[in-house]
C-alpha positions as CSV (number, residue, x, y, z in Angstrom):
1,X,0.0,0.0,0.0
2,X,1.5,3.2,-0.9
3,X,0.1,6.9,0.9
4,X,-0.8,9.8,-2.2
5,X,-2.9,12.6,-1.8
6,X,-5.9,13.8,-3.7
7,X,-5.8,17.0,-5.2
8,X,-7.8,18.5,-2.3
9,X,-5.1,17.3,0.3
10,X,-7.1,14.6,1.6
11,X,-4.6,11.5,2.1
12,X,-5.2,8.4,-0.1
13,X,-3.6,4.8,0.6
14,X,-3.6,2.5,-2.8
15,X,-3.0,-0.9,-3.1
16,X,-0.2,-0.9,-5.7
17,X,-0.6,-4.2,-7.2
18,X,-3.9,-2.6,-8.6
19,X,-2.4,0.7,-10.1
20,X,-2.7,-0.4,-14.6
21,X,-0.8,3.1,-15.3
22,X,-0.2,6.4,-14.0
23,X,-1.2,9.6,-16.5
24,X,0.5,13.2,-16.6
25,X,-2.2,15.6,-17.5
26,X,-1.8,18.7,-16.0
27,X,-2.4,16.5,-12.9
28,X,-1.3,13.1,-12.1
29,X,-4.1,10.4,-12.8
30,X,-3.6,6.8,-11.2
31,X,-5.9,4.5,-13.2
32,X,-6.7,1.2,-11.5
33,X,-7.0,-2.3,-12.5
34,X,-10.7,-1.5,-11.1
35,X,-11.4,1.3,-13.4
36,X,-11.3,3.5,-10.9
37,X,-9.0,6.6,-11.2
38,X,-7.5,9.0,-8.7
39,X,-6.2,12.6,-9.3
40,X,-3.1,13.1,-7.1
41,X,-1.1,16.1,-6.1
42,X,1.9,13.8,-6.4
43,X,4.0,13.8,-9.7
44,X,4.2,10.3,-11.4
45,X,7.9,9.9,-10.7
46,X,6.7,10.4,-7.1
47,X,4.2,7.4,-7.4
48,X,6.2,5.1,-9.3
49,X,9.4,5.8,-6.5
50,X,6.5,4.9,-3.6
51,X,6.1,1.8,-5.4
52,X,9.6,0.6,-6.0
53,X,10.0,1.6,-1.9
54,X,7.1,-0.4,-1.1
55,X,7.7,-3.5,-2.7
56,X,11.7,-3.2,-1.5
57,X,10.4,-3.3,2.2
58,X,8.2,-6.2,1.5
59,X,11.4,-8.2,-0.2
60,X,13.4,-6.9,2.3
61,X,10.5,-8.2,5.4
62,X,11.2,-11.4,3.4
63,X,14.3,-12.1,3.3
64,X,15.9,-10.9,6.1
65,X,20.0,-10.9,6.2
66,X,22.3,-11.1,9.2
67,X,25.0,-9.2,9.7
68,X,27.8,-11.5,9.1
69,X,25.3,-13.8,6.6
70,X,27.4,-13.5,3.4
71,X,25.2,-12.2,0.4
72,X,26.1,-15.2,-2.2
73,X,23.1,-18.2,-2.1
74,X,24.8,-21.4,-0.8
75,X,25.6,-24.1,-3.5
76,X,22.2,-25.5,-4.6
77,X,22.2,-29.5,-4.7
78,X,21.7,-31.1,-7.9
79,X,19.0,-32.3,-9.4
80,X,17.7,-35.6,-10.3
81,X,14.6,-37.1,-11.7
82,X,11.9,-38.4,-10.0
83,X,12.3,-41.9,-9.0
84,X,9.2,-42.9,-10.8
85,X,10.8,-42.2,-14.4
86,X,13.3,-44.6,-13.5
């Protein structure tokens, strides 16, 4: 969920999976997957930044690192088929 306010300063909080595309009239349109459509005060480089912060805390609530955790994944095991196609 990301925070934008409407043109008459009155805070708005949108889901941001829903958001199909973002317009720049003279004001900034956020059109929903919903058909729904929201004038905001913010500019659509503004709304698109809120996004990529939004989803980077959800990764980053995901996949939390510790502090001496080294960054590289550990060596995956091979694969090999399922015993029934032998």
């Amino acid at each position: 969920m990301i925070h934008l306010t409407r043109l008459n300063h009155v805070p708005l909080i949108v889901n941001s999976d829903l958001i199909e595309h973002v317009e720049v009239t003279p004001d900034t349109v956020v059109a929903l997957t919903t058909g729904q459509k929201f004038l905001v005060l913010e500019s659509a480089e503004d709304v698109v930044e809120k996004v990529i912060e939004f989803r980077r805390a959800i990764l980053a609530a995901g996949c939390p690192l510790k502090k001496d955790q080294d960054l590289e994944s550990p060596a995956a095991e091979p694969l090999t088929a399922p015993s029934w196609t032998k």
